[in-house]
KENU-312372 format. One record per residue (C-alpha): x, y, z; residue in three letters. Coordinates in steps of 0.25 Angstrom, whole numbers, padded with zeros to 4 digits, always signed. Layout:
# residues N
XYZAla/...
//
This chain:
# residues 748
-0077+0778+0769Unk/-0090+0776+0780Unk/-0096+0766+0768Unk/-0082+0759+0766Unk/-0084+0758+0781Unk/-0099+0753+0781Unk/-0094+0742+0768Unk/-0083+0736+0776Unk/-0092+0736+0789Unk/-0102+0728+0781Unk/-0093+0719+0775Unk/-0088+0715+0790Unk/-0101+0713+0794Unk/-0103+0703+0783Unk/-0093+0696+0784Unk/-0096+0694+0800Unk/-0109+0689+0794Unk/-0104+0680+0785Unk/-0104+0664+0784Unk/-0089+0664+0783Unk/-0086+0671+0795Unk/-0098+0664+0802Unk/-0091+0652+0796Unk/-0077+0656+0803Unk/-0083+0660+0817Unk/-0089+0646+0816Unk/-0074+0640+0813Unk/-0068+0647+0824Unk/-0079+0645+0834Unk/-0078+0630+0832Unk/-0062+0629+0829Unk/-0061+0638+0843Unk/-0070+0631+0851Unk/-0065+0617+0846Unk/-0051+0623+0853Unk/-0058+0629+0864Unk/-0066+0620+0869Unk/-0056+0608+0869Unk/-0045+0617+0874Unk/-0054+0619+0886Unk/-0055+0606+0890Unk/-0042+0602+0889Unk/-0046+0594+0876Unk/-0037+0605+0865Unk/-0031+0594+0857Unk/-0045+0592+0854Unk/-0049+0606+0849Unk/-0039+0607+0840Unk/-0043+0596+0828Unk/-0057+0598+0830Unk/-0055+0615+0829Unk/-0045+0609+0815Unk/-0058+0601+0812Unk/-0067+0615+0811Unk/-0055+0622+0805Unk/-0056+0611+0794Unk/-0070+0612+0790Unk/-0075+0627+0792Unk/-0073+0627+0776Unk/-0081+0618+0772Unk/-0093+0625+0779Unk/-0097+0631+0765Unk/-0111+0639+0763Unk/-0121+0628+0758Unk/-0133+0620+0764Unk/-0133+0616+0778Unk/-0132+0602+0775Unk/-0120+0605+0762Unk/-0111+0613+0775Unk/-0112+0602+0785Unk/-0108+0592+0776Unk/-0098+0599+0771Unk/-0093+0602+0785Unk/-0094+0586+0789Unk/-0086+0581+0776Unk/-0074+0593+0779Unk/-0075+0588+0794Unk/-0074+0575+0790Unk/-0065+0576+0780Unk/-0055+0584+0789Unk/-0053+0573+0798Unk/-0052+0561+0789Unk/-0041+0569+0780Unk/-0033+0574+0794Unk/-0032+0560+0798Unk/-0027+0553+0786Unk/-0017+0566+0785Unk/-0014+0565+0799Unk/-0011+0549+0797Unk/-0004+0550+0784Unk/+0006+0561+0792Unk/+0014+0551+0798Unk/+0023+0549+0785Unk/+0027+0559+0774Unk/+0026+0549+0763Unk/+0012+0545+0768Unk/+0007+0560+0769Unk/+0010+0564+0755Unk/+0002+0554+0746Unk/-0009+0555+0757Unk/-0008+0569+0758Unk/-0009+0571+0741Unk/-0022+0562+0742Unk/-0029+0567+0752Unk/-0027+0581+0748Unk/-0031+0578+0735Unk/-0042+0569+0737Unk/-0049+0582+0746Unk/-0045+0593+0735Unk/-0054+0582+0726Unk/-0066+0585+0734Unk/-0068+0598+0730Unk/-0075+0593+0716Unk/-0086+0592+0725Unk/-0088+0608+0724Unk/-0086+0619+0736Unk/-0090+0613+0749Unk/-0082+0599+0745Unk/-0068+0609+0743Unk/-0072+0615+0757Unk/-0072+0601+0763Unk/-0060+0596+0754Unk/-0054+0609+0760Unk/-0057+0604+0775Unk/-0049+0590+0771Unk/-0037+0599+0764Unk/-0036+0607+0778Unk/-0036+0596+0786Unk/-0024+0589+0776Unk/-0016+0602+0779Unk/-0019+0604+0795Unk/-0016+0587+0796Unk/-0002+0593+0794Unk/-0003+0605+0805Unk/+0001+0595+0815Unk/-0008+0596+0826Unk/-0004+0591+0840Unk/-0016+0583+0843Unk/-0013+0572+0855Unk/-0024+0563+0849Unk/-0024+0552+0839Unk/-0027+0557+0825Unk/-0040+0551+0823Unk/-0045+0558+0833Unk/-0037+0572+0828Unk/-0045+0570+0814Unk/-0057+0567+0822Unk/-0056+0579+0829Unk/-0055+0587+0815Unk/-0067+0582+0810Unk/-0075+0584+0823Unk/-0069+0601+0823Unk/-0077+0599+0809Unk/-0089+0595+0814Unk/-0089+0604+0827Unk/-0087+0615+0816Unk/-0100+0609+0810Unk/-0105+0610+0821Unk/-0105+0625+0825Unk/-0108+0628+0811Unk/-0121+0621+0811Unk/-0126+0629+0823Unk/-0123+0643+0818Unk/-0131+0636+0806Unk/-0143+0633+0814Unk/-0141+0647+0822Unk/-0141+0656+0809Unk/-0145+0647+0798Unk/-0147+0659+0788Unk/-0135+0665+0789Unk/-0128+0659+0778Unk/-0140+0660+0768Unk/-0140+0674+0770Unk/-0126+0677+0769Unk/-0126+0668+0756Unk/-0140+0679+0752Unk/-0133+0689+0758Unk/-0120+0687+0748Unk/-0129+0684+0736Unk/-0138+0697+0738Unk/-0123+0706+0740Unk/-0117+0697+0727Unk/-0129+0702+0718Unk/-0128+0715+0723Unk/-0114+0716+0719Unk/-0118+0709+0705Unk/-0129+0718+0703Unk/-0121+0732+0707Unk/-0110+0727+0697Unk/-0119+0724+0685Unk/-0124+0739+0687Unk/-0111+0743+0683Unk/-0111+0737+0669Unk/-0122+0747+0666Unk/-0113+0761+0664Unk/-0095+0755+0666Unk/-0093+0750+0654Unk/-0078+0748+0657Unk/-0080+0740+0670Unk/-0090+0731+0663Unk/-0080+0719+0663Unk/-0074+0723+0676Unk/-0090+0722+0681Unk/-0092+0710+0675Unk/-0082+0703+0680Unk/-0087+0707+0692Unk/-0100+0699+0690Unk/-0095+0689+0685Unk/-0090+0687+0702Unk/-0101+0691+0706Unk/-0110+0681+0698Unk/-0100+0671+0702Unk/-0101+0675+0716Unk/-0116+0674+0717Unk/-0118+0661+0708Unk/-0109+0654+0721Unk/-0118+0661+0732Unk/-0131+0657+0723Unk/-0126+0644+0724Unk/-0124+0643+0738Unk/-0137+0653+0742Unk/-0145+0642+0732Unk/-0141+0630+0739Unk/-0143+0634+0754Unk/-0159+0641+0750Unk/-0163+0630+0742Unk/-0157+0619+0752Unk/-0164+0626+0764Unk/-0178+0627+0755Unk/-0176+0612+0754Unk/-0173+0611+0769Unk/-0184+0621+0775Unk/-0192+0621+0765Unk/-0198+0637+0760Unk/-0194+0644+0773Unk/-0198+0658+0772Unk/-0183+0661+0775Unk/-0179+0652+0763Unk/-0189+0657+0754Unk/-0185+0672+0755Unk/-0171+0669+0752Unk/-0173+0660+0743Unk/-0180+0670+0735Unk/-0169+0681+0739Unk/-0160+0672+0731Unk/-0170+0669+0719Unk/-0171+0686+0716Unk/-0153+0686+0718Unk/-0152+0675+0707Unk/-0161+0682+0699Unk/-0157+0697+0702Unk/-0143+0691+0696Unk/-0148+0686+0683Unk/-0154+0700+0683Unk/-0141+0706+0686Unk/-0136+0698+0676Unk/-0144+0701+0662Unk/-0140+0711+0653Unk/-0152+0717+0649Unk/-0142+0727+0640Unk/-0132+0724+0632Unk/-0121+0732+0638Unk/-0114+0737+0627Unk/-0127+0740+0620Unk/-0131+0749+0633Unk/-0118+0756+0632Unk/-0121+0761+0618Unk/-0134+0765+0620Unk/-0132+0771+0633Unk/-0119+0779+0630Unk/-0125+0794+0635Unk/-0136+0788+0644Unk/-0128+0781+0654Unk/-0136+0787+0666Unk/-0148+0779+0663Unk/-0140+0767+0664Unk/-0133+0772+0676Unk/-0147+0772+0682Unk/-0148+0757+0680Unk/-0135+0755+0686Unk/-0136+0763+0697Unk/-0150+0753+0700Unk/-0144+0740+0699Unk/-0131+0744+0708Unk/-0143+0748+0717Unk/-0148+0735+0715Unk/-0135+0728+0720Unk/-0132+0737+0732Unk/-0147+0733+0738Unk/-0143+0718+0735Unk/-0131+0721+0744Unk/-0139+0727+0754Unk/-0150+0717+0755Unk/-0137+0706+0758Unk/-0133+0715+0769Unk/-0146+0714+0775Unk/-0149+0700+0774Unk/-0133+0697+0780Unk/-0134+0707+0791Unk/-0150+0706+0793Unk/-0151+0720+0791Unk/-0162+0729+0786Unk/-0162+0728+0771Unk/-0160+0741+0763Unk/-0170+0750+0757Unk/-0175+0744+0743Unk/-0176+0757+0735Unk/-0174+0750+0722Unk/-0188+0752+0717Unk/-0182+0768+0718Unk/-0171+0764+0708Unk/-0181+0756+0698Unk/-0191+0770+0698Unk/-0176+0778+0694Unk/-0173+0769+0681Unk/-0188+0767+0677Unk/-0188+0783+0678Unk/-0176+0782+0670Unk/-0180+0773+0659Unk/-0191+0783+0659Unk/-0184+0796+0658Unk/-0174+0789+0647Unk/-0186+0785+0639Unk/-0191+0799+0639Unk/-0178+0806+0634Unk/-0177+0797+0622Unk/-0182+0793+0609Unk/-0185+0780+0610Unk/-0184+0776+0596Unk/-0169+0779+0597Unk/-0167+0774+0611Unk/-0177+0762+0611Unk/-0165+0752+0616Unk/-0160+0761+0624Unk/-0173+0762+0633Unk/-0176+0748+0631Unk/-0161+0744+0636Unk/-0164+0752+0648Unk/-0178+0746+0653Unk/-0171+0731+0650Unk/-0162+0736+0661Unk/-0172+0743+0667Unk/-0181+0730+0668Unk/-0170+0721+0673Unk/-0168+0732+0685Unk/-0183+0731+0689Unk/-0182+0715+0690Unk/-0169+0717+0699Unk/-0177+0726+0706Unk/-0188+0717+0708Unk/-0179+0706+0713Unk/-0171+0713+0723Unk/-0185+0720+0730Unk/-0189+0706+0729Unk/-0177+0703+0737Unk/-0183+0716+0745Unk/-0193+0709+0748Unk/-0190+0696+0753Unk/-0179+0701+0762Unk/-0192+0712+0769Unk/-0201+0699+0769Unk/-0208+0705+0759Unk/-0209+0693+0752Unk/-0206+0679+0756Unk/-0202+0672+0745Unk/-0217+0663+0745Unk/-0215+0661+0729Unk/-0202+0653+0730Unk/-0208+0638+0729Unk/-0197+0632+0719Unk/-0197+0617+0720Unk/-0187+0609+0728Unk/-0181+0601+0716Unk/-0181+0614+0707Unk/-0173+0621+0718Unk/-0162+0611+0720Unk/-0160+0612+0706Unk/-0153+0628+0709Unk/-0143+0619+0718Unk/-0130+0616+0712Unk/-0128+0600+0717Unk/-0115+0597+0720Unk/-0111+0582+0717Unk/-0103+0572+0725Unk/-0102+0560+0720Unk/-0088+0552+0718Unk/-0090+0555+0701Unk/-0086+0569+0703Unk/-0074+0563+0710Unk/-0071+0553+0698Unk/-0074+0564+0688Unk/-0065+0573+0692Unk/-0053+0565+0695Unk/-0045+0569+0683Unk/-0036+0581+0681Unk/-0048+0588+0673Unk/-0054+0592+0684Unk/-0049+0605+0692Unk/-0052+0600+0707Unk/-0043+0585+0703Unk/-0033+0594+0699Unk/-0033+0603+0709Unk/-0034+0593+0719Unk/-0022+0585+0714Unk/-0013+0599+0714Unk/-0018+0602+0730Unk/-0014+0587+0734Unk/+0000+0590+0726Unk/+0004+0605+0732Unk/-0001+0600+0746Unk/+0008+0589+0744Unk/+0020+0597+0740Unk/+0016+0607+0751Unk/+0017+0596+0762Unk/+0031+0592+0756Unk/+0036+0605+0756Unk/+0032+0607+0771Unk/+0038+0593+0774Unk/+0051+0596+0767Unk/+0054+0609+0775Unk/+0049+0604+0787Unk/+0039+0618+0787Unk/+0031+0622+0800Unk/+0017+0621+0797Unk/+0020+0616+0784Unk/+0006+0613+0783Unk/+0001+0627+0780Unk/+0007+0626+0767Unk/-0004+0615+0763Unk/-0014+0624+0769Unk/-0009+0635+0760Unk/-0010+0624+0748Unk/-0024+0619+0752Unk/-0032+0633+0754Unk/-0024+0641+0742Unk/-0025+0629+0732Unk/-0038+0630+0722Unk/-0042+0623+0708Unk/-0039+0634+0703Unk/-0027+0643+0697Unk/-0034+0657+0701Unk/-0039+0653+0713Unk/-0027+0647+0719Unk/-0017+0658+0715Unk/-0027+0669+0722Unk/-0026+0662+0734Unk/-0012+0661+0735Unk/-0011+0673+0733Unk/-0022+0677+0745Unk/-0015+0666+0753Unk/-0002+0673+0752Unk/-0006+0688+0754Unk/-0016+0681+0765Unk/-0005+0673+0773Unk/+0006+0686+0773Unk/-0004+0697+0778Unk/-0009+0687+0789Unk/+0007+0682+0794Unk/+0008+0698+0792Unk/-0003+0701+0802Unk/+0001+0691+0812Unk/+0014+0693+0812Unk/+0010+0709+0816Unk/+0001+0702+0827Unk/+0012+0693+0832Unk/+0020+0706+0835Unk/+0010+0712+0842Unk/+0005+0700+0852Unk/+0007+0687+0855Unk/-0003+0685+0861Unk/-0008+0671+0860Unk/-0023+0674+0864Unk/-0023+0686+0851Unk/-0016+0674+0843Unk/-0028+0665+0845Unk/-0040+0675+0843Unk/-0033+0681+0830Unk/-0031+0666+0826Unk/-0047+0664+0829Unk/-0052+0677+0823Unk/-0042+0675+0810Unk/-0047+0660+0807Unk/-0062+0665+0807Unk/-0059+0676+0797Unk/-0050+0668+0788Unk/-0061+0657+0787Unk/-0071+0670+0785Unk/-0063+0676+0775Unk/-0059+0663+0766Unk/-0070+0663+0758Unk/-0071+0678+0756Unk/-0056+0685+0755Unk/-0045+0672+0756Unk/-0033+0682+0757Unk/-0038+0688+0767Unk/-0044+0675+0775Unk/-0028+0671+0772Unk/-0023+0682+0782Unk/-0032+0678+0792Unk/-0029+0663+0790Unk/-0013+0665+0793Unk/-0016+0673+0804Unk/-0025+0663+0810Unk/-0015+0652+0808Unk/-0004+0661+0813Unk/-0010+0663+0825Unk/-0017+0650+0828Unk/-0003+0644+0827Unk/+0003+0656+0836Unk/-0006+0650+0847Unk/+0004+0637+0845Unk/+0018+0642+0842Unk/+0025+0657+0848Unk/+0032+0658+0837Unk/+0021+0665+0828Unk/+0031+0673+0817Unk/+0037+0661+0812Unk/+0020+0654+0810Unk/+0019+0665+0802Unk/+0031+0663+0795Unk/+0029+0650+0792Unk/+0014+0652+0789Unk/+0018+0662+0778Unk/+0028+0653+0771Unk/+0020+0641+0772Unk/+0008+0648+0765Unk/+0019+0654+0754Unk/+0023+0640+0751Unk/+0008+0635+0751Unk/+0004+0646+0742Unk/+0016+0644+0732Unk/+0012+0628+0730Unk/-0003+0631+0729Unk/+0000+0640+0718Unk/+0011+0631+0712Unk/+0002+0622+0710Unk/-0010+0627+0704Unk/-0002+0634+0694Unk/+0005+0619+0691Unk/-0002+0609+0695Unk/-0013+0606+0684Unk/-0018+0618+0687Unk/-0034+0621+0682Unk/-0034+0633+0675Unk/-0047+0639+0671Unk/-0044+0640+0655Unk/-0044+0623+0656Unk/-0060+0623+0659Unk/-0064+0638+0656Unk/-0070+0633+0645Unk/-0079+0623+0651Unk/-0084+0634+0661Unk/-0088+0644+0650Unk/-0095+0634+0641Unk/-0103+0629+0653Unk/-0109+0645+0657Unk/-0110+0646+0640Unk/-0118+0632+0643Unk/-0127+0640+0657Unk/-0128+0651+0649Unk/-0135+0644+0637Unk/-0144+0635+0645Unk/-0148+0650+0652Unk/-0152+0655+0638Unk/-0160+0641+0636Unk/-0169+0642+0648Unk/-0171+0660+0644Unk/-0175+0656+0631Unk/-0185+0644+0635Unk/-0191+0653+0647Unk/-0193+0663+0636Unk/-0201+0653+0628Unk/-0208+0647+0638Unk/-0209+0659+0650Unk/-0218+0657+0663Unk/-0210+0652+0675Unk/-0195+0652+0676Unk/-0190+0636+0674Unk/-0179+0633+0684Unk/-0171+0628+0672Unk/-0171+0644+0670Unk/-0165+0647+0685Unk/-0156+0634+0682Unk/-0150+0638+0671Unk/-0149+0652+0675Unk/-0142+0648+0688Unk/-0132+0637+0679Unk/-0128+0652+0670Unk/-0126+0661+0681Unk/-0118+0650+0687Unk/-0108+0647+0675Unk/-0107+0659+0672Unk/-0100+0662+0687Unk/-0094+0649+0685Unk/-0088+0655+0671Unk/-0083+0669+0678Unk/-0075+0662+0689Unk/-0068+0652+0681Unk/-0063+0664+0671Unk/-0060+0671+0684Unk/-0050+0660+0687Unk/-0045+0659+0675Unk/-0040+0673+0677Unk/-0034+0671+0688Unk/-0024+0661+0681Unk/-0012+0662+0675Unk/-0011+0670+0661Unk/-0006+0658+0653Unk/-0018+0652+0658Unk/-0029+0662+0654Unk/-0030+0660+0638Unk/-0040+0666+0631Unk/-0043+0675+0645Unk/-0052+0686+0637Unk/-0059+0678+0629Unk/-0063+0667+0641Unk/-0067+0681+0648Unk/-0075+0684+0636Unk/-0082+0672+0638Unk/-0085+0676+0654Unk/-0092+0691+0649Unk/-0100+0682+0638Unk/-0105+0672+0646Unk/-0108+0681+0656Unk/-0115+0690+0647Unk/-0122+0679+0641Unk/-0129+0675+0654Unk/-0132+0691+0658Unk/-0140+0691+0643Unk/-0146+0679+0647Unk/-0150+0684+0660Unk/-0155+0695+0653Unk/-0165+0689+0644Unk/-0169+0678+0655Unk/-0173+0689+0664Unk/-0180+0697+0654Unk/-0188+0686+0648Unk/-0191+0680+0662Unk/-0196+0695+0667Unk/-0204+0700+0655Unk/-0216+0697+0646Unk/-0209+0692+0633Unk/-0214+0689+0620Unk/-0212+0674+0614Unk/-0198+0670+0611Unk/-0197+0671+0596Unk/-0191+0661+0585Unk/-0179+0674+0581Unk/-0178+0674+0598Unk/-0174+0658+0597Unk/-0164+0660+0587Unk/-0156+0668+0595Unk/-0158+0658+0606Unk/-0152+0647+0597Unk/-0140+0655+0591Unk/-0136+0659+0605Unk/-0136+0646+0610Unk/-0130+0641+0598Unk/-0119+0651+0600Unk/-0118+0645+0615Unk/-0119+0630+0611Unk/-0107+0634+0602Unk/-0099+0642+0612Unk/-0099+0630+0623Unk/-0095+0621+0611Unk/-0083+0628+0609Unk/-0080+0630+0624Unk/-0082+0613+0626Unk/-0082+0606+0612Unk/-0073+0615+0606Unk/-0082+0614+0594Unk/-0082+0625+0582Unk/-0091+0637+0581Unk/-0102+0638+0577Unk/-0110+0649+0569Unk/-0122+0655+0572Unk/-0133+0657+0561Unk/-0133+0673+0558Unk/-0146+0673+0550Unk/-0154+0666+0560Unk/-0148+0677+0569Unk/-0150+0689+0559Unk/-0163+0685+0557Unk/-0167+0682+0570Unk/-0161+0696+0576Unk/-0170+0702+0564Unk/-0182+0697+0568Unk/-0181+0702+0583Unk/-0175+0715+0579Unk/-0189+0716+0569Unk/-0196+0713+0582Unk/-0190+0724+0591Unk/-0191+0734+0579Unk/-0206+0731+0578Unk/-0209+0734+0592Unk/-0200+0746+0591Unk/-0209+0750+0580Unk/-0221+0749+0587Unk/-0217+0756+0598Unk/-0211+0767+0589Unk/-0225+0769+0582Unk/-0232+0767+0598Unk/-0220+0782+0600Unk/-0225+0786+0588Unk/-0239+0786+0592Unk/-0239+0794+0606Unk/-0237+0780+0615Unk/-0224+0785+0622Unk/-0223+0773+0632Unk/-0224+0759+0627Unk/-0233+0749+0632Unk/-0228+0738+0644Unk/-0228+0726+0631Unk/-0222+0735+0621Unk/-0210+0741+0630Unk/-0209+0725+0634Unk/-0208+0721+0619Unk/-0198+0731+0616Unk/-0189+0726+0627Unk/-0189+0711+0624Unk/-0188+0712+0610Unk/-0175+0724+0611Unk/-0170+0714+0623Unk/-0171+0701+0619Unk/-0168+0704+0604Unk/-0154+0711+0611Unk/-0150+0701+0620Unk/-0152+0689+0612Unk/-0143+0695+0602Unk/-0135+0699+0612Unk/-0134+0685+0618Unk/-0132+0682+0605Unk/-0118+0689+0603Unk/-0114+0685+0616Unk/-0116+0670+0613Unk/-0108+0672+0599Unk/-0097+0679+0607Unk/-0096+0668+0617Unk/-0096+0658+0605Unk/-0083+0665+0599Unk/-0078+0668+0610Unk/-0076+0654+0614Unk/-0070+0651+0599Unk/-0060+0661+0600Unk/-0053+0656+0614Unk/-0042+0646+0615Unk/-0041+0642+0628Unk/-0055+0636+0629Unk/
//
């Protein structure tokens, strides 16, 4: 109880902490002191579309670079007041609001090609279409009104700007913070692989999110440290978090690789589960200092103790003790698989005190000297230019369509309103605006949340109106509601839902006594809203995920192949780490994530929709162990002394990437299969097989003659030859299994 307790009190105090709810305070402070101010001096007719102007373009305050944010913030504040007056001017006729009406919310749904931060400004100028409707008593011309609204943005700019400047780290560390709790999480899950076989599939679909997770917060993380190198220059500051996030991307592939093929472990392991149980216990402990570290860095606290060098001795002891109970001409593999697993334990281990150390200033991070143009290259670009418009104008592309079926529903949202002459008819296009999504999945979830969201807050406020009607309680609990729902979006939308009814509810209770039949009327508005949005997703060229699944898949079978490219010419070639490595590595972790969320969705869709569900899954699980073999050998061969790369090693190489070639074929060409040549295989598999026996042999006669412990090289030999030779084959199988997989679906 007293650590359920200490877990929910934590959970608080990071949410206090956070840039959402630092975010909200900062909506509220300006959308209140936009009111307050004005109201004082007489001036509230004033107040009220500047404090709508703030209200408008809190959302498009996204995490980014300083200069990505306020630009962001200027086109929303900007964009707010041109769509609010041409709204506002095409009002004074119901034939001339409709077709102006359909265009302009379809030309702002079309901005969203443009990636996150240009929906989160579209979604200023779809706000601003729906509040032109709210009927605002303003005693001033409507120029000056739209005016007004884009000045509330740029007041809102403003403040945020100067609680930048006041705490400029705060959003890095957040970001650190969440990547460092995220890995954690990632590497407490993977521990559990080791020993539930049962759970495996439930566990790894638990990675698969938390790979996603992480690839968006590397994104982010990546952007604002290399934009603030580029900007300061190697700031001490920079450099140490800059290196933080360097040892995260690489404790994930870690975390990654298989350095055992599961269900050959589970054989050979079957009585000896507690020496695996070790290993697990090691990496959960791995996680759970990961977790702490993120705590301290958010809530500048003291940093846990690092007693991890403690549970490195306990498995080397381990490995030991095993070694001595066994005859190891029996249970080579077995003790070989353990010290792969142990190997890869000791390099996480290194990482994380490496993290240690930076954070106790240890170290400062004085090796990071990557030039400027290799660094911009980790930064995914996003273009704007009018091609992407023209491009995507065609019923091909999701966001054309989705934006075509938002202009439609808003449309016949607005008639419906019209029609039965419903008070505030205009929450129903708000209902429309914030449920409707691209997607099937998406959408149908958040009707749901928005539904369940909107009945528990009309509930609430309907057991507050009974209590009080106090106008002064109305107004604070309308305050307090609007910063947590604006907190709370991001994180839990049903539950920012509540607090955005009860807002609404009591904002409006300010204006009109009769606060039951605002409730009233807010439910049903938000009932009808839902029901269209949801209409029309399921009906209105909808974009389900079977349509271009099979481009997603081949593009991370594509990542992944490229990955395998750059691990087979560093093994060649060794000495530094190219940045076409760290590229290609980042493009396959980032597909991948990209893969998972798209078959995510696709679950969330209809069933008539979901054709060939298990063996698209299939393809999820291979891909995705595909990349943790390749993270495998890339992390062995980066960290050890290897012998050279030999011709029976190369063949391999080939047939897998023919295997690949021919999978993406099938996935975009549709193209035939094609077979592999067996006796180059058989004869290639023979000759590494010969060379494992041969050390084997050696080492047998070294037994033989008294030498109980192998030398440094030899134990090396052994392992690359028994680990190499394995996962080669076994990236083999997988390969030939995504191949067939592929030919034996229908729906792609």
């Amino acid at each position: 109880m007293a650590n359920k307790l200490s877990q929910y009190w934590h959970s608080t105090l990071r949410f206090l902490h956070s840039t959402d709810f630092t975010k909200a305070l900062i909506l509220t402070l300006s959308i209140g002191s936009s009111i307050g101010i004005f109201n004082a001096l007489g001036l509230s007719h004033i107040g009220v579309p500047m404090a709508v102007g703030c209200l408008l373009t809190a959302p498009s305050d996204t995490i980014g670079t300083l200069k990505h944010k306020v630009v962001g913030v200027i086109a929303a504040a900007i964009l707010a007041g041109v769509t609010s007056f041409v709204l506002g001017f095409a009002s004074v006729n119901f034939y001339l609001t409709l077709p102006i009406l359909g265009i302009v919310v379809f030309a702002i749904s079309y901005l969203a090609i443009y990636g996150f931060r240009a929906s989160m400004v579209a979604f200023a100028g779809l706000m601003a279409v729906v509040l032109s409707f709210a009927n605002v008593d303003t005693s001033m011309s409507l120029w000056q009104h739209c005016l007004l609204i884009s000045a509330g943005g740029f007041w809102y700019l403003t403040l945020s700007l100067i609680w930048h400047f006041l705490n400029p780290k705060h959003e890095t560390e957040q970001l650190l913070g969440q990547c460092l709790e995220l890995t954690g999480e990632y590497l407490q899950v993977r521990s559990k692989l080791l020993l539930e076989v049962k759970e495996r599939d439930n566990y790894q679909r638990r990675l698969f999110d938390l790979q996603n997770d992480l690839n968006q917060k590397h994104e982010s993380l990546r952007e604002i440290l290399i934009s603030s190198r580029k900007i300061s220059g190697n700031s001490n500051y920079t450099r140490k978090r800059l290196l933080i996030f360097i040892e995260l991307i690489d404790i994930l592939e870690l975390g990654m690789a298989n350095p055992v093929n599961y269900e050959r472990m589970d054989a050979l392991f079957k009585e000896d589960k507690k020496y695996l149980k070790m290993f697990s216990d090691v990496t959960y402990y791995f996680g759970e200092q990961l977790i702490e570290i993120s705590k301290s860095i958010e809530n500048k606290k003291q940093i846990p103790d690092n007693r991890i060098s403690d549970y490195i001795e306990k498995n080397r002891e381990l490995i030991n003790q095993y070694r001595e109970n066994i005859d190891i001409s029996e249970k080579r593999e077995h003790i070989l698989m353990l010290r792969n697993l142990f190997d890869y334990q000791e390099r996480q281990s290194h990482k994380i005190n490496t993290i240690f150390a930076v954070i106790n200033n240890l170290k400062m991070g004085n090796n990071i000297f990557m030039k400027q143009k290799e660094v911009v290259k980790f930064i995914t670009p996003q273009e704007y230019s009018s091609k992407i418009l023209v491009e995507n104008f065609n019923f091909s592309s999701p966001i054309f369509r989705h934006a075509l079926r938002l202009a439609i529903i808003v449309l016949v949202g607005f008639s419906i309103g019209a029609y039965f002459s419903i008070q505030n008819a205009y929450w129903i296009l708000l209902t429309i605006v914030v449920i409707m999504r691209p997607n099937y999945g998406l959408t149908k979830s958040r009707t749901k949340e928005r539904i369940i969201g909107t009945l528990i807050g009309g509930a609430i406020a309907i057991g507050i109106v009974f209590i009080t009607q106090n106008v002064y309680i109305y107004g604070a609990l309308g305050l307090l509601s609007l910063t947590l729902a604006f907190s709370l979006i991001q994180r839990n939308y049903r539950t920012a839902a509540v607090f955005i009814t009860l807002s609404i509810i009591f904002i409006y209770a300010l204006m009109k006594p009769d606060v039951l039949q605002v409730i009233q009327f807010r439910i049903i508005d938000t009932l009808v809203g839902a029901v269209l949005a949801a209409l029309g997703n399921l009906f209105l060229w909808p974009a389900w995920e079977a349509e271009n699944i099979r481009n997603i898949i081949a593009t991370s079978i594509a990542a992944n192949r490229n990955y395998f490219v750059e691990i087979d010419k560093f093994y060649h070639n060794k000495g530094e780490l190219p940045t076409s490595y760290k590229l290609s590595r980042k493009k396959a972790f980032l597909e991948m994530g990209n893969l998972s969320t798209a078959f995510q969705r696709m679950t969330q869709e209809p069933k008539s929709k979901q054709k060939d569900l298990g063996l698209i899954y299939r393809l999820v699980s291979l891909n995705q162990t595909f990349l943790s073999a390749l993270a495998s050998m890339g992390t062995y061969i980066r960290n050890h002394n290897t012998t050279d790369a030999s011709e029976h090693f190369e063949v391999f190489v080939k047939q897998i990437l023919h295997s690949l070639d021919n999978a993406e074929e099938g996935l975009i060409e549709q193209g035939e299969q094609k077979k592999t040549n067996v006796s180059l295989l058989k004869e290639a598999k023979s000759r590494l097989d010969e060379k494992y026996e041969d050390l084997v042999k050696i080492r047998n006669q070294e037994i033989a003659e008294g030498k109980e412990l192998a030398d440094h090289d030899m134990r090396l030999q052994l392992q690359e030859a028994q680990l190499i030779t394995n996962q080669l084959q076994w990236l083999l199988d997988i390969s030939k299994n995504i191949r067939k997989t592929v030919y034996k679906t229908t729906s792609i």
